[in-house]
Residue, then its C-alpha position, 0 to 999 in steps of 0.5 A: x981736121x981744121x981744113x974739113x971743118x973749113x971745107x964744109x962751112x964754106x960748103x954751108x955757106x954756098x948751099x945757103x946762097x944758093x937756096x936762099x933766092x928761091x925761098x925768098x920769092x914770093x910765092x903767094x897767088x895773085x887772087x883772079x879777076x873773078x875772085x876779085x870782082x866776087x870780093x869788091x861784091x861781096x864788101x859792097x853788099x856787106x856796107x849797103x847792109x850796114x848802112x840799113x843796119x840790119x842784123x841776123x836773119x835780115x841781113x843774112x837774107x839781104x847779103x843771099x839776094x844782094x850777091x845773087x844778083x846785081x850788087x851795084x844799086x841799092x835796092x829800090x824800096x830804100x829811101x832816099x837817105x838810105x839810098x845815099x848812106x848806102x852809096x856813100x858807104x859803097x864808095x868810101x869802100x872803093x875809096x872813089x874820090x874826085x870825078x869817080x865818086x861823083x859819076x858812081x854817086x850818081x849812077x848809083x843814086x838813080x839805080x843804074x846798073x855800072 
């Protein structure tokens, strides 16, 4: 009686070893390239329309046109100091430092695209 009670502890124990490497592998999808590229727009349009501060309907309809199209530059009827509050905000974001925030500042400002 004492050695089936053994025998199948031990039994236990190595079911555990060997299923427990495959319930601890990660199984979590990396999200693709174009999902990421999708998300980095979709937080670049989200910080240029809090940078306008707009709300509701406005920023509703700014996020529509600002993801349909190029993301990149602030739109060009913002004034200068919205233009730098909203890049500024866009690469904090990207968390750009050094030379990077420099040239992307930079592009951004003029309204290139990147």
């Amino acid at each position: 009686m004492l050695q089936r009670r053994i025998s199948f502890v031990l039994g236990l124990v190595m079911l555990a070893a060997i299923a427990l490497p495959a319930i601890a592998q990660d199984t979590t999808k990396q999200p693709s390239a174009a999902q990421q590229a999708q998300q980095q727009k979709m937080k670049d349009c989200n910080a240029q329309a809090s940078a306008k501060g707009l709300k509701g309907d406005d920023r509703q309809k700014f996020m529509s046109t600002c993801l349909s199209g190029s993301a990149s530059a602030p739109p060009a009827k913002m004034t200068q100091q919205e233009k730098m509050t909203a890049c500024n905000k866009e690469a904090s974001a990207k968390g750009l430092k050094g030379d990077d925030r420099q040239k992307f500042m930079s592009t951004c400002l003029s309204g290139s695209t990147k």
